[in-house]
N, CA, C and O atoms as a DFTB+ gen file, in Angstrom:
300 C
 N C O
     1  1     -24.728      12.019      57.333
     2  2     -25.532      10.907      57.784
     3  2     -26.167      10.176      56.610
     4  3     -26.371       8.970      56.746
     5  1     -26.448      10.682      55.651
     6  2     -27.035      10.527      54.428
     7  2     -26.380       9.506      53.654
     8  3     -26.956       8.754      52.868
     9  1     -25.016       9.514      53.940
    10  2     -23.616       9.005      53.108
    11  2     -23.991       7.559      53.983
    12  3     -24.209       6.483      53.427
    13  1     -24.007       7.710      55.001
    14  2     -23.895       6.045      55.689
    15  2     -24.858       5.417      55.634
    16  3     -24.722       4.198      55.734
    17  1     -26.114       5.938      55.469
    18  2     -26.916       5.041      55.392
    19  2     -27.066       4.687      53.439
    20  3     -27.651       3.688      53.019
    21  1     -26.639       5.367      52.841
    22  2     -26.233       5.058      51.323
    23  2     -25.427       3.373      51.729
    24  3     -25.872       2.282      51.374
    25  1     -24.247       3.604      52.499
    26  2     -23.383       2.405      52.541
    27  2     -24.137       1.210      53.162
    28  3     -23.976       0.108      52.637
    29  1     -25.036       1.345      54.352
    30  2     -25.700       0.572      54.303
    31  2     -26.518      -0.292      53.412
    32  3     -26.366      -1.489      53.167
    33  1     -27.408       0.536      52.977
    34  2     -28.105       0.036      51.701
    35  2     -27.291      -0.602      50.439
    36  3     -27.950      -1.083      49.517
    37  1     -25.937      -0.612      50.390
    38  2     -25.459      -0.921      49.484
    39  2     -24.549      -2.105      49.598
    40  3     -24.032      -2.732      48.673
    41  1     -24.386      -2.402      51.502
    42  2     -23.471      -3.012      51.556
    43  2     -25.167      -4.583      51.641
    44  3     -24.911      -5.761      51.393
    45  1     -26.391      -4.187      51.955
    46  2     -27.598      -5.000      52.004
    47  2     -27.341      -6.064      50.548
    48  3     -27.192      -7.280      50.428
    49  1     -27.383      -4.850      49.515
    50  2     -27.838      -5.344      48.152
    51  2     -26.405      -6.346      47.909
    52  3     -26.518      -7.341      47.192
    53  1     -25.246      -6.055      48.467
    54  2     -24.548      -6.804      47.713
    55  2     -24.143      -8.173      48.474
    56  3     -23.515      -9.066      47.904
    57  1     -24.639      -8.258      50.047
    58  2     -24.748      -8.654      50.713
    59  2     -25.732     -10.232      50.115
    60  3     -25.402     -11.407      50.277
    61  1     -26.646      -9.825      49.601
    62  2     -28.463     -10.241      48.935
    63  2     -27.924     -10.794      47.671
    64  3     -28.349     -11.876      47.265
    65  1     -26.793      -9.968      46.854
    66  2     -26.206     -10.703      45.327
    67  2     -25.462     -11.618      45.777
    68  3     -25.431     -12.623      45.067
    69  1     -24.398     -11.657      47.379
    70  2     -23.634     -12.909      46.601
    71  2     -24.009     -13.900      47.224
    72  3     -23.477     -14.975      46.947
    73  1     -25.121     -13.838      48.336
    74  2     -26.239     -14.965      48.414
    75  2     -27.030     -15.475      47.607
    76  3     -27.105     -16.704      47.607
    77  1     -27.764     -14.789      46.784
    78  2     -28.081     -15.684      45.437
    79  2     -27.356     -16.024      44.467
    80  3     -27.747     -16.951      43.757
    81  1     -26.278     -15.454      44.218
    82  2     -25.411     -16.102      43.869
    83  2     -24.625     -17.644      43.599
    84  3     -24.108     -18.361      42.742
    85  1     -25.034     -17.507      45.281
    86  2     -24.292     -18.902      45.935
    87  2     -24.782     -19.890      45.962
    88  3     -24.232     -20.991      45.949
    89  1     -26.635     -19.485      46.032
    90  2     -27.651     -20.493      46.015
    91  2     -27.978     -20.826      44.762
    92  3     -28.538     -21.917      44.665
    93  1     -27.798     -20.210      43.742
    94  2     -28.056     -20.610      41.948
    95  2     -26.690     -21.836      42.039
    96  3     -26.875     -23.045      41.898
    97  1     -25.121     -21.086      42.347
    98  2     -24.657     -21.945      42.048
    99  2     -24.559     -23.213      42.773
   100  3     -24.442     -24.171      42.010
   101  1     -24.569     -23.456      43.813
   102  2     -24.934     -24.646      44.821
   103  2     -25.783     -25.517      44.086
   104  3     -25.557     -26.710      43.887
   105  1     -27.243     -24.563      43.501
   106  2     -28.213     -25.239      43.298
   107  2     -27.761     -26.237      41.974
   108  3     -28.023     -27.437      41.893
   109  1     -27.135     -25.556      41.124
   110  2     -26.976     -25.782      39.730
   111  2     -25.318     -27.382      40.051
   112  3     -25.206     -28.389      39.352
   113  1     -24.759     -27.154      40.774
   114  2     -23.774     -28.126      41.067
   115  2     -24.338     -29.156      41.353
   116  3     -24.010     -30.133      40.681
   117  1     -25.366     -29.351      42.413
   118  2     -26.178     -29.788      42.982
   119  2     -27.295     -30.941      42.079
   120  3     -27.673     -32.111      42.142
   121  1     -27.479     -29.772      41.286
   122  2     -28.343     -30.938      40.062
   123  2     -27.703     -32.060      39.346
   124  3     -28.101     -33.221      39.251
   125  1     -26.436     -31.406      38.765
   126  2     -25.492     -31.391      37.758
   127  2     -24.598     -33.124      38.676
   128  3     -24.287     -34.164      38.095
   129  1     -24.475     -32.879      39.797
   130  2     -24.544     -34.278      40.770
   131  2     -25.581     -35.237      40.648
   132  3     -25.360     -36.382      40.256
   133  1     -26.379     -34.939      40.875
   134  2     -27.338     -35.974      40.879
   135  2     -27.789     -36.758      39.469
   136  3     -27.963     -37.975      39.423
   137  1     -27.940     -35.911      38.396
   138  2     -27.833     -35.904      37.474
   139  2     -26.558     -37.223      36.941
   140  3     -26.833     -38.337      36.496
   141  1     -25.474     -36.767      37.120
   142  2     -24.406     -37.759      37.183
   143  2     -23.951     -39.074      37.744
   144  3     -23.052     -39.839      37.394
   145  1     -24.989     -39.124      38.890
   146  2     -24.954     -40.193      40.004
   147  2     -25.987     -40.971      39.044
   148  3     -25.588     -41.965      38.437
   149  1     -27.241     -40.547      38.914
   150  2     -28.301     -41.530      37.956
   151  2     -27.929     -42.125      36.671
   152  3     -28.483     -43.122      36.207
   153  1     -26.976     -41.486      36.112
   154  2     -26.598     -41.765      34.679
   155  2     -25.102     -42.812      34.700
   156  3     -24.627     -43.447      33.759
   157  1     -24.645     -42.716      36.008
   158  2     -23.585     -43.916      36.117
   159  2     -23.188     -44.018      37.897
   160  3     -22.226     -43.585      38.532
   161  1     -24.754     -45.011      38.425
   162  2     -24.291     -45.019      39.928
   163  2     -22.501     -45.366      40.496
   164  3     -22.107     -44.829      41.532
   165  1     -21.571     -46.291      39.684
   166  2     -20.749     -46.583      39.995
   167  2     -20.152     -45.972      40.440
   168  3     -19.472     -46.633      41.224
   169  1     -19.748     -44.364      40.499
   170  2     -18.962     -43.370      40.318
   171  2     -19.721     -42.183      41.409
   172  3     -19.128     -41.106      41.480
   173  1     -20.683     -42.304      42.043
   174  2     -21.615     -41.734      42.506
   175  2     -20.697     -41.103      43.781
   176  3     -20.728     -39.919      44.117
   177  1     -19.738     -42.328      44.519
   178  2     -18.779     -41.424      46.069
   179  2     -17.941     -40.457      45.440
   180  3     -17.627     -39.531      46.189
   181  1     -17.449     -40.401      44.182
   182  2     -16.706     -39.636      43.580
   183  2     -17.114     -38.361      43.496
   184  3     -16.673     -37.340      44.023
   185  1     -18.479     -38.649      42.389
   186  2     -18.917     -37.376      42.058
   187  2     -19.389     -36.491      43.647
   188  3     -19.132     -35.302      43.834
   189  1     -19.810     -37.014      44.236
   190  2     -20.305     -36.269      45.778
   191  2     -19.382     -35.873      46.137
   192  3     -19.455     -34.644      46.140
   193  1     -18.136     -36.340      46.595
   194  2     -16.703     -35.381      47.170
   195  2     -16.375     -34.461      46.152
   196  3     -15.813     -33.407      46.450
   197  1     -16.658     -34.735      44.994
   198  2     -16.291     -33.979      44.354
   199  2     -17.169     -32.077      44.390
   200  3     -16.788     -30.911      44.290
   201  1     -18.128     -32.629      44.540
   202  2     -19.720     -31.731      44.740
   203  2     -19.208     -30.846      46.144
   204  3     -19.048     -29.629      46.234
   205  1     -19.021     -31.856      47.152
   206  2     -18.795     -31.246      48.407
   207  2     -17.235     -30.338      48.534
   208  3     -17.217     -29.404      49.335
   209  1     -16.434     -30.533      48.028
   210  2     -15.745     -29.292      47.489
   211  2     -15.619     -28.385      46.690
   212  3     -15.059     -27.292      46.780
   213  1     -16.219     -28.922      45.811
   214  2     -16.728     -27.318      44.464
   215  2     -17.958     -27.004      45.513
   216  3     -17.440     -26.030      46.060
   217  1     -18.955     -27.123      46.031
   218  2     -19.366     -26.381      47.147
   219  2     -18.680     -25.388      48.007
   220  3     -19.020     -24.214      48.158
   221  1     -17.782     -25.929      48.494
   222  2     -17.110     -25.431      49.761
   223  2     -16.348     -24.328      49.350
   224  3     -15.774     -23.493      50.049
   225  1     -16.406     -24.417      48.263
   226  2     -15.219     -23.390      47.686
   227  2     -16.357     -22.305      47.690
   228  3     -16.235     -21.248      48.308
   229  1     -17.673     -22.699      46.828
   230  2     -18.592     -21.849      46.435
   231  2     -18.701     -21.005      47.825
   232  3     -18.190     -19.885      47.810
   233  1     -19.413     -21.514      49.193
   234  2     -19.470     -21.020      50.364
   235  2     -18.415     -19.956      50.863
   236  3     -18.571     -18.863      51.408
   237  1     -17.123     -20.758      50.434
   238  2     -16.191     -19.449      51.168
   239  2     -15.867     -18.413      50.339
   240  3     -15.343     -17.572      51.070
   241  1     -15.893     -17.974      49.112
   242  2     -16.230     -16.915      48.257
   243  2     -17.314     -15.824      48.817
   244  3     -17.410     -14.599      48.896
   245  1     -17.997     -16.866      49.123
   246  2     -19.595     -15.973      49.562
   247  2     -19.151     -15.377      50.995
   248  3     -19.230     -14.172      51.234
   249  1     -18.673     -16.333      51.938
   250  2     -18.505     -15.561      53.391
   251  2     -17.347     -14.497      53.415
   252  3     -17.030     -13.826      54.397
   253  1     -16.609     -14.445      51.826
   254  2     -15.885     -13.819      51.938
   255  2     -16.329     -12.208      50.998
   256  3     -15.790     -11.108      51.127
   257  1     -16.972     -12.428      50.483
   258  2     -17.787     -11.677      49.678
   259  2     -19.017     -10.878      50.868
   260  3     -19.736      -9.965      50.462
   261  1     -19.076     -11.244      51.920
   262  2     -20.295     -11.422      52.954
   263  2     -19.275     -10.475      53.984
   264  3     -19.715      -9.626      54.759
   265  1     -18.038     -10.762      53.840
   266  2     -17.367     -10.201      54.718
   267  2     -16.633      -8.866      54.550
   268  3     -16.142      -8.105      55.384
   269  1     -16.703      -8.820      53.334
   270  2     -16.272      -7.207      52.618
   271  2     -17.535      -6.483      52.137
   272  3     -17.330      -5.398      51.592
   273  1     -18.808      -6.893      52.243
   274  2     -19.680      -5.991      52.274
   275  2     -19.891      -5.649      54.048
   276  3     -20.504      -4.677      54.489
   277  1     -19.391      -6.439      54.659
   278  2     -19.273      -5.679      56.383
   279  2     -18.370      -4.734      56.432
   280  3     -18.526      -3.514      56.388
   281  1     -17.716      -5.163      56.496
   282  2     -16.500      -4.098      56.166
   283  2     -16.824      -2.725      55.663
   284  3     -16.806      -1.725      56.381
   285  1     -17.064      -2.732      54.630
   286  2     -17.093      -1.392      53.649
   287  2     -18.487      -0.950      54.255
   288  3     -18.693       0.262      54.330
   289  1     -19.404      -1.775      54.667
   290  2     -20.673      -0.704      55.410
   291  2     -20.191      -0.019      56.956
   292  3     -20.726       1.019      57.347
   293  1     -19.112      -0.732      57.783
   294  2     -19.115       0.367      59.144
   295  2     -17.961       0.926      58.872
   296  3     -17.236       1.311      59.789
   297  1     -17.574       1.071      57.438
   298  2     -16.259       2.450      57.191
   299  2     -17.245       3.878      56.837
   300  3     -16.705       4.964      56.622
């Protein structure tokens, strides 16, 4: 019993890493956009699609990262 709740706790923490993870990098893309939009509005629909898929990518790493710490906690 000892063993599973180990996996629990472990599947929490990594669960907790690749959520902050996701939110540093979101955050940091995120700037790094705006940032780019102020320094040459012309280009601004670009850089945003561009944002909104280096996002998206970021997200599904994480739900997938989100989804093998499920996994490995009810084995």
């Amino acid at each position: 019993m000892e063993s599973l709740g180990l996996g629990y706790l472990a599947a929490g923490i990594g669960a907790g890493a690749s959520i902050i993870g996701a939110a540093l990098g979101i955050g940091k893309l995120a700037a790094a956009a705006m940032e780019a939009s102020g320094r040459q509005p012309e280009v601004a629909g670009q850089v945003r699609t561009s944002m909104l898929i280096a996002a998206a990518l970021i997200e599904g790493a994480t739900f997938f990262a989100l989804a093998i710490c499920i996994i490995l906690a009810t084995k």
